[in-house]
N, C-alpha and C positions, 0 to 999 in steps of 0.2 A: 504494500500500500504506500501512497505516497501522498502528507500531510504539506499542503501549506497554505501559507497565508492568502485570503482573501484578495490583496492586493498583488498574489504574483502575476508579473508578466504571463500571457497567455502564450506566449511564442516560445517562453523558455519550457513552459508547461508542454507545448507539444516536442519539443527537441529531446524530453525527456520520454516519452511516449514513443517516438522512433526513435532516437541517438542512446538512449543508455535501455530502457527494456526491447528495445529493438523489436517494438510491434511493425506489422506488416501494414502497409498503405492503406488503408481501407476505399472501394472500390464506390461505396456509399456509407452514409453516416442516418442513421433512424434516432433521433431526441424523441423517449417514450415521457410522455406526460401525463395522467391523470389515474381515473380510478375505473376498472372494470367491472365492478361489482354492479354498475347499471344495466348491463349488456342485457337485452330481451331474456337470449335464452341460452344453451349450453352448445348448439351447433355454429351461433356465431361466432362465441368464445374459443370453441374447438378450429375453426377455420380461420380466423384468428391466428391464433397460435402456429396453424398449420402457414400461414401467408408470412405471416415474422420470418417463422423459419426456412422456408422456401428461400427468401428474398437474401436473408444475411448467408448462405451458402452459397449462392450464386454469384454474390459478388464482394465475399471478404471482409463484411461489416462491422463495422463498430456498430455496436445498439449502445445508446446512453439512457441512463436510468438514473434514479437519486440512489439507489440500492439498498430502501428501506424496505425492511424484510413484511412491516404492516400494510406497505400499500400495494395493490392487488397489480398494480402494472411489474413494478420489478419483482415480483414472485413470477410473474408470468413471463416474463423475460428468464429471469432465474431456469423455468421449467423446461421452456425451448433447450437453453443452453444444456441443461442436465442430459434431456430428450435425445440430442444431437450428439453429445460425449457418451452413452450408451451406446447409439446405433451406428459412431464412425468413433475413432481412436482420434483422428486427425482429424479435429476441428479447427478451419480456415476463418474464424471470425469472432469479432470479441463481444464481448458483454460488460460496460464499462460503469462503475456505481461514481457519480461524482455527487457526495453531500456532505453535511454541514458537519465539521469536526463535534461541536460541542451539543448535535442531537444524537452521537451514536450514543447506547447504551453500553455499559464494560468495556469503554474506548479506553481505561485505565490497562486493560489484558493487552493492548498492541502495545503500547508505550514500556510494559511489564519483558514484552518480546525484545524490542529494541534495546541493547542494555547501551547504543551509543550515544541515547538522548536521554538528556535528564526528565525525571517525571514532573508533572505539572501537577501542583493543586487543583483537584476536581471538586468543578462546582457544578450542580447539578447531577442528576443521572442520567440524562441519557433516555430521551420517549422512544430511540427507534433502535430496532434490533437490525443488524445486517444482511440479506439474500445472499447465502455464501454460493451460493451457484454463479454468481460472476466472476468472470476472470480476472479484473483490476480494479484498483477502489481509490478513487481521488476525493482526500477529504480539503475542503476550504475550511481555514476557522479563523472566524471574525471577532473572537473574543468573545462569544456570547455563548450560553448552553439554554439549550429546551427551549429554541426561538425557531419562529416560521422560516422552513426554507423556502423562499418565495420560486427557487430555480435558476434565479439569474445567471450566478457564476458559469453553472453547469449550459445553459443556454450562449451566452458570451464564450465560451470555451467552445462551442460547436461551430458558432460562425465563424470564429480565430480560424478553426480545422478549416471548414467549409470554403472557406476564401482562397486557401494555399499558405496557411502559416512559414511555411518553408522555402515556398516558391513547388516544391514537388508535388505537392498535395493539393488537388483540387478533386474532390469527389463530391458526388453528389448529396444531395441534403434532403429527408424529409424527418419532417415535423408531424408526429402522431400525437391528439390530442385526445388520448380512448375518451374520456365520458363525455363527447359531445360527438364523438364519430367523425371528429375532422380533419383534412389532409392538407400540410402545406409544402408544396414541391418548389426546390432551387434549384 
C-alpha cells in the first residue's frame, strides 16, 4: 500500500504506479462510484458484474474504487477481481482502492507492518473496513479521521492518468456512476 498526503503531486503518484511497482499501462481506466444495493434485481447485478469483467480483460484495466469493504461497488469490484484470479492465474488488470487514510479501520495493523515509519497517534477508529480483493491500495490523508470521503482525490488522480500523466499514458476513461445507472465516456 502506499500512504500519502492529500497534497501529493499527482504525477509523482503515477510515476510511482508505473516506475517503482511497475504496473502495466492500463488500456482503459473504469472510476467505480456509488452504491449497488438499488439495482432492480439480481440478473442486472449479475451482468453487471459479468460486463466489468468482460471489459477490464480485454483491455488491461485499472478499475478504481474507494476500496471500502461497506460499500457495495468495491465488494463488487472486489468479487470480479476474486472471480477472475480463480478462473485465470494471470490476471492482466488491476483493481485499485484509493481512500481516505484516516476512515480505514485497524489502519494502526499497516503502520504495525511497516516497522520503517514511525506510528502515529490514532485518532478515531476507522468507519470502513478494507475489500482485500484488490490488488493496490492508495491511501490520501488529510489529517482528519471518520470524515466524508467526498472522492475527489481519487477522481483528480484519474484525470492526472486519463490525460497522459507521463506523456505515455493516454487511455481511455469511463466514469460509472452505479446508483443512478450512469455513463460518462472520455
Amino acid at each position: 500500500y502506499l500512504r500519502c498526503d492529500v497534497e501529493t503531486d499527482l504525477e509523482q503518484l503515477c510515476f510511482v504506479l508505473l516506475g517503482v511497482w511497475h504496473m502495466a499501462i492500463p488500456g482503459l481506466i473504469m472510476r467505480m462510484i456509488g452504491d449497488i444495493d438499488t439495482t432492480p434485481n439480481i440478473k442486472i447485478e449479475k451482468e453487471l458484474l459479468q460486463s466489468i469483467s468482460d471489459a477490464a480483460v480485454a483491455s488491461d484495466a485499472w478499475i478504481i474504487t474507494n476500496g471500502y469493504k461497506e460499500e457495495s461497488i468495491s465488494e463488487l469490484v472486489g468479487e470480479v477481481m476474486y472471480n477472475c484470479q480463480m478462473n485465470n492465474s494471470h490476471i492482466n488488470f488491476s483493481a485499485i482502492a484509493v481512500g481516505k487514510w484516516g476512515n480505514i479501520h485497524n489502519r494502526h495493523k499497516l503502520e504495525e507492518r511497516n516497522h520503517n515509519t514511525p506510528l502515529t497517534i490514532q485518532r478515531g477508529h476507522g468507519r470502513y473496513k478494507l475489500e482485500l480483493n484488490h490488488t493496490e491500495y492508495i491511501f490520501f490523508d488529510d489529517g482528519t479521521c471518520d470524515s466524508l470521503d467526498t472522492g475527489e482525490f481519487a477522481s483528480n488522480f484519474v484525470r492526472q492518468i486519463s490525460s497522459g500523466a507521463r506523456g505515455d499514458l493516454t487511455p481511455g476513461f469511463i466514469l460509472l456512476l452505479i446508483h443512478t445507472i450512469y455513463c460518462s465516456f472520455k
